[in-house]
C-alpha positions as CSV (number, residue, x, y, z in Angstrom):
1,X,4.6,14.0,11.7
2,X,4.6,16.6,9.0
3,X,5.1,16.0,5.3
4,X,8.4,17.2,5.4
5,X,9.9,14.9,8.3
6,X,8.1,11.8,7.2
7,X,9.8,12.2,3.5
8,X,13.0,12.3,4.8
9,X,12.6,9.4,6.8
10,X,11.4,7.2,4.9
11,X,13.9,8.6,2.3
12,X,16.9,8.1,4.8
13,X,15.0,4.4,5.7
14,X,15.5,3.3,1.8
15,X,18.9,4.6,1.1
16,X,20.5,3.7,4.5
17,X,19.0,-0.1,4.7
18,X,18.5,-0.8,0.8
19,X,15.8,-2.6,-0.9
20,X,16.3,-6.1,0.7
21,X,16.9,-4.2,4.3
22,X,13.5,-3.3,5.9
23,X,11.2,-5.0,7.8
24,X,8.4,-5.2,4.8
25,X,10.5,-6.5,2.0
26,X,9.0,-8.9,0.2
27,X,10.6,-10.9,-2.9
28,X,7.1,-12.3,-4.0
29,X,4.0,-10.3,-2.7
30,X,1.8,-13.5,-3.0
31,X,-0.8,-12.6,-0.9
32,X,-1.4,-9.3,-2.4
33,X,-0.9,-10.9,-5.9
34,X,-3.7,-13.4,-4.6
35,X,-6.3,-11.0,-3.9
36,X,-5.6,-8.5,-6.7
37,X,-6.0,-11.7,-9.0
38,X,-9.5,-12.5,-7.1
39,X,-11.1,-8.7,-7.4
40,X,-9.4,-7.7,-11.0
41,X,-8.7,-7.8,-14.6
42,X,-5.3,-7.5,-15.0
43,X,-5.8,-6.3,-19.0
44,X,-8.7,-4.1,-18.2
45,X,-7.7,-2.7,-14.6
46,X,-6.3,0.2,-13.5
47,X,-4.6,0.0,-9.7
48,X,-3.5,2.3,-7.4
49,X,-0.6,1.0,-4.9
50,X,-0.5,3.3,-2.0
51,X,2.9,3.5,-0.1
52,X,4.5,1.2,-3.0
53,X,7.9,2.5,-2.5
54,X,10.3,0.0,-3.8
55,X,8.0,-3.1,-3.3
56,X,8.6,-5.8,-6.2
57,X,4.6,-6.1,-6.5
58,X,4.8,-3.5,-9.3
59,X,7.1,-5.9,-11.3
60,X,4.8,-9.0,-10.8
61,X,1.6,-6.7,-12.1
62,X,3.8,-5.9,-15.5
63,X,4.7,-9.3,-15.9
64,X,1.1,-10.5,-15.2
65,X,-0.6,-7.8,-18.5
66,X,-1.7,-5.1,-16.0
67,X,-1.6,-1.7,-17.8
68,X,-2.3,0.7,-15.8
69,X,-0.8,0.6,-12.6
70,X,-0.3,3.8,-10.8
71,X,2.7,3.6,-7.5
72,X,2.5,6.4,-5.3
73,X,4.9,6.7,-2.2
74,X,6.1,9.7,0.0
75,X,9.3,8.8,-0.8
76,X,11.1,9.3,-4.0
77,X,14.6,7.4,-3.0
78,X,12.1,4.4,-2.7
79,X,10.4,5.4,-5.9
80,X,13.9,5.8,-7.5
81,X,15.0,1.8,-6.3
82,X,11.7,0.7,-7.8
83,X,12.3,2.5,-11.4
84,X,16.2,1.9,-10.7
85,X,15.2,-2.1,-10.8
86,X,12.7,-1.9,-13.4
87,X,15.1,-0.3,-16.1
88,X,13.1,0.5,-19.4
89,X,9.7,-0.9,-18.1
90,X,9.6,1.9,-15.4
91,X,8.1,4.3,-18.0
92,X,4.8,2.1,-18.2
93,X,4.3,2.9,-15.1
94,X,2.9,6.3,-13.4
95,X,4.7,7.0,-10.5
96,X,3.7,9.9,-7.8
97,X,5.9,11.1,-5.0
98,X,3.2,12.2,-2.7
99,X,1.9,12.2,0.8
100,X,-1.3,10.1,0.3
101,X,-3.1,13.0,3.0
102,X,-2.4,15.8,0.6
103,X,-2.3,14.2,-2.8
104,X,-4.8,15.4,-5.2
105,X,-6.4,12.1,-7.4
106,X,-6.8,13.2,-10.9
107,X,-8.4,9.9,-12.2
108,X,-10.0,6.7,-11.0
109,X,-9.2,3.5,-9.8
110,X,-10.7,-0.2,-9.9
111,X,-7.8,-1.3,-7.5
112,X,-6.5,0.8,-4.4
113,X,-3.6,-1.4,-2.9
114,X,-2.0,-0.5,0.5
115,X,0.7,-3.1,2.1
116,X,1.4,-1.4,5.2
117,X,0.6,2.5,5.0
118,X,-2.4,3.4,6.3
119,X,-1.3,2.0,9.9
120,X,1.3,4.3,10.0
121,X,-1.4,7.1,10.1
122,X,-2.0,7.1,14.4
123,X,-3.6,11.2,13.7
124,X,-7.6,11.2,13.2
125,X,-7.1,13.7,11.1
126,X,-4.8,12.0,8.8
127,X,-7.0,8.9,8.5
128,X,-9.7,11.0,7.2
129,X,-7.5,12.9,4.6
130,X,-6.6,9.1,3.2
131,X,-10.0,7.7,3.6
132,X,-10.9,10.7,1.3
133,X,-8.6,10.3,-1.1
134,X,-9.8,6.7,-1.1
135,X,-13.4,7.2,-1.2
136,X,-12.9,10.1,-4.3
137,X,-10.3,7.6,-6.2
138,X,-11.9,4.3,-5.8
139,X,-14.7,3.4,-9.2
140,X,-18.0,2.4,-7.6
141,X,-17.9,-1.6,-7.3
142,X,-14.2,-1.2,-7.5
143,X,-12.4,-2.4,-4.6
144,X,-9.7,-1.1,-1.8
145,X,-7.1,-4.0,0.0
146,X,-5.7,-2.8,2.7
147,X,-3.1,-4.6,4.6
148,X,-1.9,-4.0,8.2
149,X,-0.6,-5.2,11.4
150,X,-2.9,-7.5,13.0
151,X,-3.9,-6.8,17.0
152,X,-1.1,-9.5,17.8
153,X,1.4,-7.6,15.1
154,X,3.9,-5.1,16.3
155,X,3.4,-1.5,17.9
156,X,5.5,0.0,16.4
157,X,7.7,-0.3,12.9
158,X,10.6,1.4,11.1
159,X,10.8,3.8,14.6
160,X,7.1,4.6,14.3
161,X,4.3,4.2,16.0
162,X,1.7,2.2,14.6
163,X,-2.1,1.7,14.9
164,X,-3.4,-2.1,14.6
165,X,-6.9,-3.8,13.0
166,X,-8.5,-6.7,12.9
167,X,-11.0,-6.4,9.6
168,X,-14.3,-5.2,11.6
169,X,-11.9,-2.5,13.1
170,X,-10.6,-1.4,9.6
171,X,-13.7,-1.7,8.2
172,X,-15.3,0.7,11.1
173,X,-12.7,3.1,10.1
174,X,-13.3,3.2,6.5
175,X,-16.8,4.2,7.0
176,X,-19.9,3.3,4.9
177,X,-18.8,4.2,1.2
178,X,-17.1,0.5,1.7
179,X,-18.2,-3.0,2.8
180,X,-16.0,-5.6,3.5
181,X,-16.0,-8.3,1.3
182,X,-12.8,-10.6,2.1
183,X,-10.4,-10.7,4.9
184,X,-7.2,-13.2,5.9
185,X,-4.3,-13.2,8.4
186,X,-0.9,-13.5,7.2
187,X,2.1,-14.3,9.0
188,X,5.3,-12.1,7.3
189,X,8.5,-13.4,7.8
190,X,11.2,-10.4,7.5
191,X,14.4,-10.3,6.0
192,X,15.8,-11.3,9.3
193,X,13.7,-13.9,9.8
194,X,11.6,-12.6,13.1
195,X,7.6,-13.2,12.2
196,X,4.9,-9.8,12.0
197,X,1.1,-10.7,12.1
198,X,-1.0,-8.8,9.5
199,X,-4.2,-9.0,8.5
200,X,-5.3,-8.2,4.6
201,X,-9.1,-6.7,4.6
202,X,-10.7,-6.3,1.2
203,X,-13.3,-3.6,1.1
204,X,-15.7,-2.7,-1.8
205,X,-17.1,1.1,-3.1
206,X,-20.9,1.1,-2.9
């Protein structure tokens, strides 16, 4: 899918469903919350949430101290729902409407944070333009958590296909710049109550 057509669609996926409406909504991201609090500073960090859209985790890092928190989606309907919610506090954070595969990082980061992007990318060619943008973004020791559907999780989400992991698989993909570190399952329960099996890998820059 080209930039173009996946912009719009996740564009028309945010302003035809709303906030609350898609399959990934989450009203507390715990879980990411969890493992951002485990691998970070939240005075001294700087994070990078990949594919952050209109996700509420944003809000939870502001309320926890975190400063610098970067929120880059390809989408800027779902970037405009985040701000939209956040009111005055939206201009402490740096928002970038961006394909991940083409974006340009123009600083570092201690966090990256993906909940449900990279899976999306079923091209070769695409994974290696993320992992990078990854590799160039992430500080060494810093650390990358990525979230995806597990092996038993969906094929396919939001009308796309999808590619599943379990954390040896992920990590495979990443490639040697990273080690993994931490992994856990997660069972999401969406908006409409059905159950998607994930699986959160935690990977560190060497």
């Amino acid at each position: 899918m080209q930039d173009e057509s996946r912009r719009t669609h996740w564009d028309n996926a945010y302003r035809s469903k709303g906030e609350a409406g898609v399959s990934w909504f989450e009203g507390t991201p715990a879980v990411s919350l969890d493992l951002i609090r485990g691998h970070a500073a939240f005075a001294s960090s700087s994070l990078i949430d990949i594919g952050g859209g209109a996700s509420r985790l944003v809000d939870a890092l502001l309320d926890a101290g975190m400063k610098a928190i970067t929120v880059l989606d390809l989408s800027p309907a779902a970037l405009d729902a985040a701000k939209a919610r956040l009111g005055a506090r939206a201009g402490d954070v740096h928002w970038v409407a961006a394909d991940v595969t083409a974006w340009k990082p123009d600083r570092s980061y201690d966090i990256w944070h993906d909940r449900a992007a990279f899976h999306f990318l079923t091209d070769p060619d695409d994974r290696a333009a993320y992992i990078e943008r990854l590799t160039a973004a992430v500080v060494p020791g810093g650390h990358a958590i990525i979230a995806t559907f597990a092996p038993d999780g969906p094929e396919r989400c939001s009308g796309l296909p999808v590619v599943r992991y379990d954390p040896a698989a992920l990590a495979d993909v990443i490639g040697p710049c990273f080690r993994l570190v931490e992994h856990m399952e997660h069972q999401h329960r969406t908006p409409w109550n059905l159950i998607q099996a994930f699986q959160f890998s935690v990977l560190q820059r060497v």
